[in-house]
Steps between C-alpha positions, in 0.01 A plus 500: 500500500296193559272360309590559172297356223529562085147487434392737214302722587191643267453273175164496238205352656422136404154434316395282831595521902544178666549443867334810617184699519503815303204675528470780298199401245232464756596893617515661108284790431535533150496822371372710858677769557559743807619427815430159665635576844477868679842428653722241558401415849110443286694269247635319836183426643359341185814304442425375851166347411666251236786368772217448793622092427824617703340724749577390916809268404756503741762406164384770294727871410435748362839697279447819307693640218515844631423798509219478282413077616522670862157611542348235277645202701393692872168452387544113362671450845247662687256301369626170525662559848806467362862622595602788255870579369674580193724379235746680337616448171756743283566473112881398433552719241724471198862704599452798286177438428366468800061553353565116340508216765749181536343409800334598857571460850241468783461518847704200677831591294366291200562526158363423170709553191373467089784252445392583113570870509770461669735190261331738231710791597776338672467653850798443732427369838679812654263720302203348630630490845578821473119623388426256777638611776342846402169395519553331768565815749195649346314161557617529851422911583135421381469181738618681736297836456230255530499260703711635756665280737222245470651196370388346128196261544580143450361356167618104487180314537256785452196582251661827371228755368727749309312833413535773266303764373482356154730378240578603140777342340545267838835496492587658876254219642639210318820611612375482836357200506814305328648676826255403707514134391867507621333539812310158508186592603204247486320726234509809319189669415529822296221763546395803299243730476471530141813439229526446146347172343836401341689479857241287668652154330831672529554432910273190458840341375649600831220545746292210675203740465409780306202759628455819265175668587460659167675450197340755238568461103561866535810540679747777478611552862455365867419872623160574250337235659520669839316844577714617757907369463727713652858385556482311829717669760780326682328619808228362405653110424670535848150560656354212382803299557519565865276244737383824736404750264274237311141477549435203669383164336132495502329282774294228363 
């Protein structure tokens, strides 16, 4: 499979972010708690308002980490009048103990693998071809479930918005973007509704931008900050997915 890059995948924050925008701090409610969004659709429409810089660009996509990024990123796309698709990224776990990750692969047959975990242990290269080509299929019968027959959208050259519904530890979006990089797109913005102070900085060292709408001190899960978050159905990602069953782009 092709690209194939050893970057490492999640690693401690550094005190300071350089070369990217990570803007957390401006969007920290302290100590509020409740719900900040009724749904995640609500959480899309506000994450909208702070990417209006990239709205009507003919270079500008819009990727979710689905399910949950699905309904989040239809919003952001709708918004901006943006094309909307998805990315797909699937842990590479350890063989045996499969919870503990060496690596990810991502829509586009790209791979990133934690070269440290991996000389640490001293994986074969058959064992993590084998765990590969695994994930691979799944990667595949999701894409396919989907998308459909609709071919992937072409990234090289594009302002890439990638959504998700928020982020915890970060790890499944810095995997994706280390995949997405492999793609060569002009720039890689990473969007969130709300995620963990901590993992801000973390995807500034591999994002070009970082927007999190709210980063509360406060933070235990993605879900508590939602009133409404129900697992997003696979019907539902291949709704939004699908050009004639969208809504159409608002007129301006």
């Amino acid at each position: 499979m092709t690209p194939v890059t050893d970057a490492l995948l999640p690693q401690p924050p550094h005190p300071t972010t350089t070369g990217s925008s990570a803007e957390g701090s401006a969007g920290n409610i302290g100590s509020t708690r409740g719900p900040l969004h009724a749904d995640r659709r609500a959480g899309g429409r506000a994450l909208a308002q702070r990417l209006c810089g990239y709205a009507d660009r003919e270079d500008v996509l819009v990727l979710a980490l689905p399910r949950g990024g699905v309904p989040v990123a239809a919003e952001v796309a709708q918004a901006l009048g943006a094309p909307l698709d998805i990315l797909v990224v699937r842990k590479l776990g350890l063989p045996g103990q499969p919870e503990y990750a060496m690596g990810a692969i991502a829509s586009g047959d790209v791979r990133v693998l934690n070269t440290q975990v991996i000389q640490q242990l001293k994986l074969s290269a058959s064992a993590i071809e084998l765990v590969t080509r695994a994930e691979l299929r799944e990667l595949h019968r999701r894409e396919k479930l989907y998308r459909g027959d609709r071919p992937p959208p072409i990234v090289r050259g594009r302002q890439v918005i990638l959504v998700d519904d928020g982020m915890a530890t970060g790890a499944t979006m810095r995997a994706g973007v280390q995949a997405l990089r492999e793609m060569h797109p002009a720039r890689i913005v990473v969007a969130v509704p709300v995620a963990a102070p901590e993992t801000c900085p973390l995807l500034g060292q591999d994002a070009d931008e970082v927007i999190c709408g709210h980063t509360p001190d406060r933070f235990r899960s993605v879900g508590e900050w939602y009133a409404r978050f129900e697992q997003t159905s696979d019907e539902e990602v291949r709704r939004a997915l699908d050009p004639s069953r969208r809504p159409p782009l608002p007129v301006n």
